[in-house]
C-alpha positions as CSV (number, residue, x, y, z in Angstrom):
1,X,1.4,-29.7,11.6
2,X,-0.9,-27.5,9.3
3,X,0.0,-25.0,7.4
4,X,-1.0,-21.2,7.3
5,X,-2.8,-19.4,4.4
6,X,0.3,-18.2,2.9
7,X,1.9,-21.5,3.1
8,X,-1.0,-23.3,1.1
9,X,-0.8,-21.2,-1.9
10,X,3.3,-21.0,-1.7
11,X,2.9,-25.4,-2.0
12,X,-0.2,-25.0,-4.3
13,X,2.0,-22.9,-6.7
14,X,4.9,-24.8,-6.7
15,X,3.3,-28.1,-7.1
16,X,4.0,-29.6,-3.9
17,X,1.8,-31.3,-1.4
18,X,2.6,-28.9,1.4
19,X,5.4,-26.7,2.2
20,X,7.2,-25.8,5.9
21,X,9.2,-22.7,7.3
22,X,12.5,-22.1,6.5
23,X,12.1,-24.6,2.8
24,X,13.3,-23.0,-0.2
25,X,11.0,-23.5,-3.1
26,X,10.4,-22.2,-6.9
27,X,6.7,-21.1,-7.3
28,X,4.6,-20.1,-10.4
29,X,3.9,-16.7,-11.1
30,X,0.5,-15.2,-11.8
31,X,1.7,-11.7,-12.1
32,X,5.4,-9.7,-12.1
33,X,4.4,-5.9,-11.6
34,X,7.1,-2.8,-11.8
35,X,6.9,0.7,-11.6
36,X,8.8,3.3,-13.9
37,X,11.5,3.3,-11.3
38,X,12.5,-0.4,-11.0
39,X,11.2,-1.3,-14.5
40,X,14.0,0.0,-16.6
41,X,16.8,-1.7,-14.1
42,X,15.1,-4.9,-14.4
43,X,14.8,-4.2,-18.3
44,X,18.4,-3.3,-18.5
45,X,19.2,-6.8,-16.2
46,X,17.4,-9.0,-19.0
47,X,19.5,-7.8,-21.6
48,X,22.7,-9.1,-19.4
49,X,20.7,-12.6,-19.0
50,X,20.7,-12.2,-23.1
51,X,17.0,-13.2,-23.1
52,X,14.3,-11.1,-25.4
53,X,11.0,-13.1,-24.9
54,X,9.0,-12.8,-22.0
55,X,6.9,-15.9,-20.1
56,X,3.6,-14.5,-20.6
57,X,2.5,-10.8,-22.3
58,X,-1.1,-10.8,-19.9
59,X,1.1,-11.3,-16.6
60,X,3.3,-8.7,-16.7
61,X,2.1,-5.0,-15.2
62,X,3.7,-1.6,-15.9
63,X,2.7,1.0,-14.2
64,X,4.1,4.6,-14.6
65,X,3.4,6.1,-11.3
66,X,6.4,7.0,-9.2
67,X,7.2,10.2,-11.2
68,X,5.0,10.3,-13.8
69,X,4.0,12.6,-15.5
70,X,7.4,13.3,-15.9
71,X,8.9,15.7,-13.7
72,X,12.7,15.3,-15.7
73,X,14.6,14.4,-18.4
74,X,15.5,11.8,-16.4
75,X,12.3,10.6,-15.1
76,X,11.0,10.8,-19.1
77,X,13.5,8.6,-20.1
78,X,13.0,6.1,-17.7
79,X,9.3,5.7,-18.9
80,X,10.4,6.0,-22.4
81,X,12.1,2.9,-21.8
82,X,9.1,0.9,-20.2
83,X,6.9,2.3,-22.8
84,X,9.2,0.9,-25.8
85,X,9.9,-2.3,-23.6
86,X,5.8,-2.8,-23.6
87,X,5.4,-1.9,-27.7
88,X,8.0,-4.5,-28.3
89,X,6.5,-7.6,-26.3
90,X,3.1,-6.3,-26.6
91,X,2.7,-6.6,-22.7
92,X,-1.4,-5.7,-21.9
93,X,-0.8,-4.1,-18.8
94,X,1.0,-1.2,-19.5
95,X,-0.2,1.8,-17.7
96,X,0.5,5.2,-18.6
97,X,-0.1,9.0,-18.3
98,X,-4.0,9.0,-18.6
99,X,-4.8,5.2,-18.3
100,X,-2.4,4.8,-14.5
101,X,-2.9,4.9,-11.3
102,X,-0.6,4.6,-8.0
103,X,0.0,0.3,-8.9
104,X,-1.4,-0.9,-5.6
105,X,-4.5,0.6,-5.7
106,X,-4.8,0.3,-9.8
107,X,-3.9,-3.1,-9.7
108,X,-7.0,-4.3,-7.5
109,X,-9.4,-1.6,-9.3
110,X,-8.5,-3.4,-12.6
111,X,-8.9,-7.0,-11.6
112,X,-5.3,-8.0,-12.3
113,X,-4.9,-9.5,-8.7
114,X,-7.2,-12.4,-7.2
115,X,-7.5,-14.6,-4.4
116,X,-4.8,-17.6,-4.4
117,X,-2.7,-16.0,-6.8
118,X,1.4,-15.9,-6.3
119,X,2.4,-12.1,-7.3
120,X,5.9,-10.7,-7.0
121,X,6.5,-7.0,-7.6
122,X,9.7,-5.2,-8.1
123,X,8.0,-2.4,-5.3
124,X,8.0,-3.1,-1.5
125,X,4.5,-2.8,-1.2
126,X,3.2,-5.0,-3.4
127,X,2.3,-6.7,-0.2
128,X,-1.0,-4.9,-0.1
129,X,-2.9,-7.7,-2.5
130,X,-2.8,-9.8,0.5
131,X,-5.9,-7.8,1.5
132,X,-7.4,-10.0,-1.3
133,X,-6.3,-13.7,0.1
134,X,-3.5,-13.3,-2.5
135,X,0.5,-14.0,-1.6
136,X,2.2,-10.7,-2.8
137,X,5.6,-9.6,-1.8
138,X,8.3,-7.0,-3.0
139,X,11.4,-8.4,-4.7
140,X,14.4,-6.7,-6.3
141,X,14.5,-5.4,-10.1
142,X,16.7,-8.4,-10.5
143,X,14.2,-11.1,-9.3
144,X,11.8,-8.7,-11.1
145,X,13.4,-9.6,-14.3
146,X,13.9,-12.9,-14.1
147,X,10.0,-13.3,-13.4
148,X,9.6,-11.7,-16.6
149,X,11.4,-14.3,-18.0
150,X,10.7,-17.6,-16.7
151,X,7.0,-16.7,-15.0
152,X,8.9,-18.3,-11.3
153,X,10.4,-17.2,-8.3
154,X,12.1,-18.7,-5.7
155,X,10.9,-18.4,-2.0
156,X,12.3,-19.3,1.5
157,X,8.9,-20.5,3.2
158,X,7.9,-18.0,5.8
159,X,6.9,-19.0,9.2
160,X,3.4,-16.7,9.9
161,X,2.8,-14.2,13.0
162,X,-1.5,-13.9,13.7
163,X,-3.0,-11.2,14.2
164,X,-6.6,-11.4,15.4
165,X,-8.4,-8.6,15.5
166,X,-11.8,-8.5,17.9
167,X,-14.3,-6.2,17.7
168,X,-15.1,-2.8,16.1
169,X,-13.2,0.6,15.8
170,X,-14.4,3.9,16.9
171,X,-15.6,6.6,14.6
172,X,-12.5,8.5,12.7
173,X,-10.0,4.8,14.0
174,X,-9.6,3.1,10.1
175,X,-7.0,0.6,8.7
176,X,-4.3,2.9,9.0
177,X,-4.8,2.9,12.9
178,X,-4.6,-0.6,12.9
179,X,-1.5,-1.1,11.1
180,X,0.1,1.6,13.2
181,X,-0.7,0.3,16.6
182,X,0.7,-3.0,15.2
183,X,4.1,-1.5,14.2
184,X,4.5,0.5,17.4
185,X,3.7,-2.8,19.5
186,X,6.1,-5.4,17.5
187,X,8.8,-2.7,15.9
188,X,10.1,-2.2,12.3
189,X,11.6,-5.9,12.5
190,X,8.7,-7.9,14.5
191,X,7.8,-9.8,11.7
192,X,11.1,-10.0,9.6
193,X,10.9,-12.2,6.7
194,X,7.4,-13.6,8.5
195,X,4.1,-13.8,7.1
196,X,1.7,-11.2,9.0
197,X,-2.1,-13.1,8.8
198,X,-4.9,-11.0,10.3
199,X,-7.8,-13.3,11.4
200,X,-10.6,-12.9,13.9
201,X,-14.0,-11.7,13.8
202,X,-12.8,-8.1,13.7
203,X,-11.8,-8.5,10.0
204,X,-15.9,-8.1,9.4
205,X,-15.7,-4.4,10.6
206,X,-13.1,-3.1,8.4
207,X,-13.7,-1.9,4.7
208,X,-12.1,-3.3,1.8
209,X,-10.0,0.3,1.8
210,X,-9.0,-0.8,5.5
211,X,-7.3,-4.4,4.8
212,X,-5.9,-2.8,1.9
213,X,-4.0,-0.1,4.0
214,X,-3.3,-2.7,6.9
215,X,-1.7,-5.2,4.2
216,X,0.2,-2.5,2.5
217,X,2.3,-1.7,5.5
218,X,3.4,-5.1,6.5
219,X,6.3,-4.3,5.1
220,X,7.0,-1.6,7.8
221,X,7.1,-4.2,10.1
222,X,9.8,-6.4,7.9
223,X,6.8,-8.6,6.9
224,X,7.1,-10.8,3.7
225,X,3.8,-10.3,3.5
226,X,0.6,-9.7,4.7
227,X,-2.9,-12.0,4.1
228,X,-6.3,-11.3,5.2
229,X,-8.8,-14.5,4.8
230,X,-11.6,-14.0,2.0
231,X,-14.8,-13.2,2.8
232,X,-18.0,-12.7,1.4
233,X,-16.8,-8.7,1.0
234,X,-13.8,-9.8,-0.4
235,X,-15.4,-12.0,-2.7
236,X,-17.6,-9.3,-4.0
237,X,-14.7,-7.1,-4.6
238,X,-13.0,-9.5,-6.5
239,X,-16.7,-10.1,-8.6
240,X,-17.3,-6.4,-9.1
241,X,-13.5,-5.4,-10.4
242,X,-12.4,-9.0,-11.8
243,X,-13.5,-11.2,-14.4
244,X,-10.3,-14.1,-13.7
245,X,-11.7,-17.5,-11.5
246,X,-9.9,-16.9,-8.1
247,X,-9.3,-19.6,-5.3
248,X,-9.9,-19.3,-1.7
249,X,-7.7,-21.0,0.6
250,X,-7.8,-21.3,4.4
251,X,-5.4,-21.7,7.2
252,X,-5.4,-25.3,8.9
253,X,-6.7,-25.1,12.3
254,X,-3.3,-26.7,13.4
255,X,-1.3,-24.0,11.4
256,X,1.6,-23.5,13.4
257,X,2.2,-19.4,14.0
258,X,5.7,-17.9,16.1
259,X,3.3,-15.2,18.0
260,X,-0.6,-14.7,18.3
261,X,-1.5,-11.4,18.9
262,X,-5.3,-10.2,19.9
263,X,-6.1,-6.6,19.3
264,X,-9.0,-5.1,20.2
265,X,-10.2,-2.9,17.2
266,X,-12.3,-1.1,19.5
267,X,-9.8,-0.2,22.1
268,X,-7.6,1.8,19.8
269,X,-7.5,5.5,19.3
270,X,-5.8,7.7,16.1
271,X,-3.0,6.8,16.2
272,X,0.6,9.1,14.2
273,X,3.7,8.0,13.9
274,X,6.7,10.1,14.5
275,X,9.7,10.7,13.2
276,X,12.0,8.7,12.1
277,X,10.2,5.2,12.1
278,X,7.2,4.0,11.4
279,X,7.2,2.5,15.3
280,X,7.1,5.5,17.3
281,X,3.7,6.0,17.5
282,X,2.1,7.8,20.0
283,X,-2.2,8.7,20.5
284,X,-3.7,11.6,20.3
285,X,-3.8,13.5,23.8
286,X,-0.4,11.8,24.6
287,X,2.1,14.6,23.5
288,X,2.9,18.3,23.3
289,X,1.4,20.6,20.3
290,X,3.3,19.5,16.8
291,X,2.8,22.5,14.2
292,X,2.8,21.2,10.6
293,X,3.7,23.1,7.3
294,X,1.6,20.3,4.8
295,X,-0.3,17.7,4.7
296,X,-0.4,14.9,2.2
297,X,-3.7,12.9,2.1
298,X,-2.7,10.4,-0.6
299,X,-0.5,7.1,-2.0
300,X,-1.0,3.6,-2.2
301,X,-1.5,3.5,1.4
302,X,-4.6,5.6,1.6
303,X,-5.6,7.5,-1.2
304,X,-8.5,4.7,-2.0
305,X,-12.0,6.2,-2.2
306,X,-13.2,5.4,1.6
307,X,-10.5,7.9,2.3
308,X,-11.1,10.5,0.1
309,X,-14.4,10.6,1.8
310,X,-13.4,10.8,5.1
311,X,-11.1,13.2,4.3
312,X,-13.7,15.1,2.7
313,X,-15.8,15.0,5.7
314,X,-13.5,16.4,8.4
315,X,-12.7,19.4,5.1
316,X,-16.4,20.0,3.9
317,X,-17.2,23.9,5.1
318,X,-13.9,24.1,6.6
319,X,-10.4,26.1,5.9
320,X,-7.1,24.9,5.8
321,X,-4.9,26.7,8.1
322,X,-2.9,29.9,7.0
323,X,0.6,28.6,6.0
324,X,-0.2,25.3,5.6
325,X,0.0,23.4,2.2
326,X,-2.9,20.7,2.2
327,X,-2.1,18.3,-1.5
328,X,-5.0,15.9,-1.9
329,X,-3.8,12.4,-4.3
330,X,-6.5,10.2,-5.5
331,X,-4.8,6.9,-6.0
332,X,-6.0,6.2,-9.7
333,X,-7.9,7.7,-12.2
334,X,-11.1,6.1,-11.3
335,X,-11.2,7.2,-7.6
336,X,-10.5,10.7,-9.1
337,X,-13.4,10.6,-11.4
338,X,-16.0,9.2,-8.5
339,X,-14.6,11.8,-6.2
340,X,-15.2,14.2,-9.0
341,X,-18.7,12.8,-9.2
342,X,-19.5,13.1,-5.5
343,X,-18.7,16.5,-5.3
344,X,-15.4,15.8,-3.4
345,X,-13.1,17.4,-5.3
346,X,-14.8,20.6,-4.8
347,X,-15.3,20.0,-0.9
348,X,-10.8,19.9,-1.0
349,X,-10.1,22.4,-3.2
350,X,-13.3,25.4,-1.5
351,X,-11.0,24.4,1.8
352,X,-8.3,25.6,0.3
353,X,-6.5,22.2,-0.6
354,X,-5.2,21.4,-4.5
355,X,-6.1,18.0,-5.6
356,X,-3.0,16.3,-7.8
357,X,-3.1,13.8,-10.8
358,X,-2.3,9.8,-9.3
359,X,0.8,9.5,-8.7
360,X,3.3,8.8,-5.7
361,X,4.6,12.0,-5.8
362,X,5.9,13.4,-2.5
363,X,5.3,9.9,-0.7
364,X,9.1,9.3,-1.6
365,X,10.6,12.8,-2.3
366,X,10.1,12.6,-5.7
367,X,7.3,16.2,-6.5
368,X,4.3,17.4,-5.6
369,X,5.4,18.3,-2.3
370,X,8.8,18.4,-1.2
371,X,10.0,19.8,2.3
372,X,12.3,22.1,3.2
373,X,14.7,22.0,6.0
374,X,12.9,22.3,9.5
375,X,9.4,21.5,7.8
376,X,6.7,19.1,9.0
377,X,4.7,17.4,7.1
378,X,1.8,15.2,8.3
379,X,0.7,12.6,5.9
380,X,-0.9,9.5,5.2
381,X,2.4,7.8,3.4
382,X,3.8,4.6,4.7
383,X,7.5,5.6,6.2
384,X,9.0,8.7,7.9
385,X,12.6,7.8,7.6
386,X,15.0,11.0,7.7
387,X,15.0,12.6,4.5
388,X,12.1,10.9,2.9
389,X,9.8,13.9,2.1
390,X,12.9,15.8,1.1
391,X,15.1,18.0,3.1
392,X,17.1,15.7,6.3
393,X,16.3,17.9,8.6
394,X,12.4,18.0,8.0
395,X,9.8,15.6,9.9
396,X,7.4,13.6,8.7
397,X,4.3,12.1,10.7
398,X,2.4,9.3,9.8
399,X,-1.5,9.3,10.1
400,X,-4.9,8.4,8.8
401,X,-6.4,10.6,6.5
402,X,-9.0,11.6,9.2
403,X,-5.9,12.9,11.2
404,X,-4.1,14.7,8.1
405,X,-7.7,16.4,7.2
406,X,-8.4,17.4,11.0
407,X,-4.7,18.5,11.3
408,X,-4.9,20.7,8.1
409,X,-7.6,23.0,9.2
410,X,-6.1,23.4,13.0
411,X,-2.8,23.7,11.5
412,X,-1.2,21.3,14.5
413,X,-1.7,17.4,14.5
414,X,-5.2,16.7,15.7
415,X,-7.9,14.3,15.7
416,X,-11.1,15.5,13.8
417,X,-13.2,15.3,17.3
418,X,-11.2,18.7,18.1
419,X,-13.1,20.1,15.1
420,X,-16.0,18.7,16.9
421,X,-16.5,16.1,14.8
């Protein structure tokens, strides 16, 4: 039997001739990645292991994002820590106030992630390089720091579930869409501990920004991870943002997979999630009114430059609804810049939006945004579990930024065609 595309570069990187489902194996590292969060746990764990070198300076990402800048004393000392962490072993990929970005879009953007490579970051959705033909998965600070140490990892082999997506989505459907369906069809724990690999000739119809949003959220489906095969887009990416060699590899025809699923890109409408998981989704036209109090068009999930523009589109000449808060988060400093350039910025903030420095912000409760009790937010985050956004008794409603845009200006969750888009 064959193996699947995350299965070849699991053997490839722990020097074995092929690997199965269910082995355990030790792999290389390419690159350990952690946030200001889970940094300073995994820096604190190394000092119990009573190691002070690190494997390798130019594999090793910091990126100060989750509450950065700092919102308290707290949060300042926890970066104070990475930051002196990074002086002292001279790590080249520290990112900071000024220089960083939300890590899974910056990550891409700065070339630090290729095809083939073996990435483990101390952040569930590190899974989102997978949208490069890269293995990527979330670990614990632990696991984190250990990586640090001796550049490996150790992996149980996942078996694969395939996705193949046919033909092409409808104006205002995007990545997010996709990945939503998928979670509302399989559940929170469809793919537990599987690899998610999307295939088919569908994959030629979504931007780069798509299969980085669809990748990112395998992990709401208990993925491991998430893959999508290289192409000549892909490749191009990699060529405009990355000077590192990459290597593309391919599932076997004979890959064994637990479920094949074929989705019809086409067929699929906007798509929200509701409260309290990221599985109850429901389409537009399919449920009463739903009044919202903000809307968050931002994160790792969807604050790429693709969505800025759409988001800008459904916004440009338009007004955000009396009494509700829109917050606008370019993902890194770059996209801010271009979306400064193409006259976006101005489009959110004449509508009445603000526009925030990168950062994750409100996606977990940490600023820029936090609800009260009885509040709904719709946003283009990745999870809605009670209490994330803030108060446990507020709602939050996952959507494309399309949707949070369009629902904005109506002040209700809507799709931008009742705008008459």
């Amino acid at each position: 039997m064959g193996m699947t595309m995350t299965q070849k570069i699991l053997a490839a990187h722990a020097g074995l001739d092929e690997v199965r489902a269910g082995q355990l194996i030790e792999a290389d590292l390419d690159l350990v990645l952690g946030n200001d969060i889970t940094s300073p746990v995994a820096i604190k764990e190394m000092e119990k292991f009573n190691k002070e070198t690190i494997f390798n300076k130019d594999k090793i990402a910091l990126v100060m994002d989750h509450f950065a800048p700092n919102k308290d004393i707290k949060s300042a000392e926890n970066c104070k820590c990475c930051r002196d962490f990074a002086a002292r072993h001279e790590i080249s990929n520290y990112f900071d106030v000024g220089e960083m970005g939300i890590e899974h879009a910056l990550l891409p953007e700065k070339g630090l992630v290729v095809a083939g490579d073996a990435v483990i970051g101390a952040d569930s959705h590190t899974c989102t390089y997978g949208a490069l033909g890269a293995f990527s998965t979330g670990v614990g600070s632990t696991d984190m720091a250990a990586g640090m140490v001796t550049g490996k990892a150790w992996f149980k082999v996942p078996s694969a579930i395939k996705f193949e997506l046919i033909g092409k989505p409808n104006k205002w459907v995007s990545g997010k869409d996709v990945i939503l369906h998928i979670i509302g069809m399989i559940g929170v724990d469809g793919a537990l501990y599987k690899s998610m690999e999307f295939t088919g000739d569908g994959i030629k119809n979504l931007t780069m920004d798509d299969r980085f949003t669809i990748c990112n959220m395998a992990i709401e489906a208990g993925g491991k991870n998430g893959i999508i095969p290289v192409d000549e887009l892909a490749i191009q990416y990699m060529k405009d943002h990355s000077k590192r060699d990459f290597k593309i590899f391919e599932a076997d025809e004979d890959a064994e997979y637990e479920k094949v699923y074929t989705i019809d890109l086409g067929k699929l409408e906007p798509t929200i999630s509701f409260p309290h998981l990221p599985e109850n989704t429901r389409t537009i036209g399919t449920f009463d009114e739903v009044k919202v109090d903000q809307a968050v068009i931002g994160s790792c999930t969807n604050g790429r430059l693709d969505d800025m523009r759409i988001a800008a589109a459904v916004l440009k000449g338009r007004k955000v609804a009396k009494n509700v808060r829109c917050i606008v988060i370019p993902a890194t400093q770059e996209i801010y810049l271009q979306s400064m350039r193409e006259g976006l910025l101005e489009i959110f903030i004449e509508a009445g939006a603000i526009v925030s420095t990168p950062t994750c912000g409100p996606c977990l409760g940490g600023y820029m945004g936090i609800l009260a009790k009885g509040e709904r937010c719709i946003s283009t985050t990745n999870r809605n579990f009670v209490g994330r956004m803030g108060h446990v008794e507020s709602e939050v409603y996952l959507a494309s930024p399309a949707v949070a845009a369009a629902s904005a200006v109506t002040g209700h969750i809507s799709a931008p065609e009742e705008l008459g888009l």
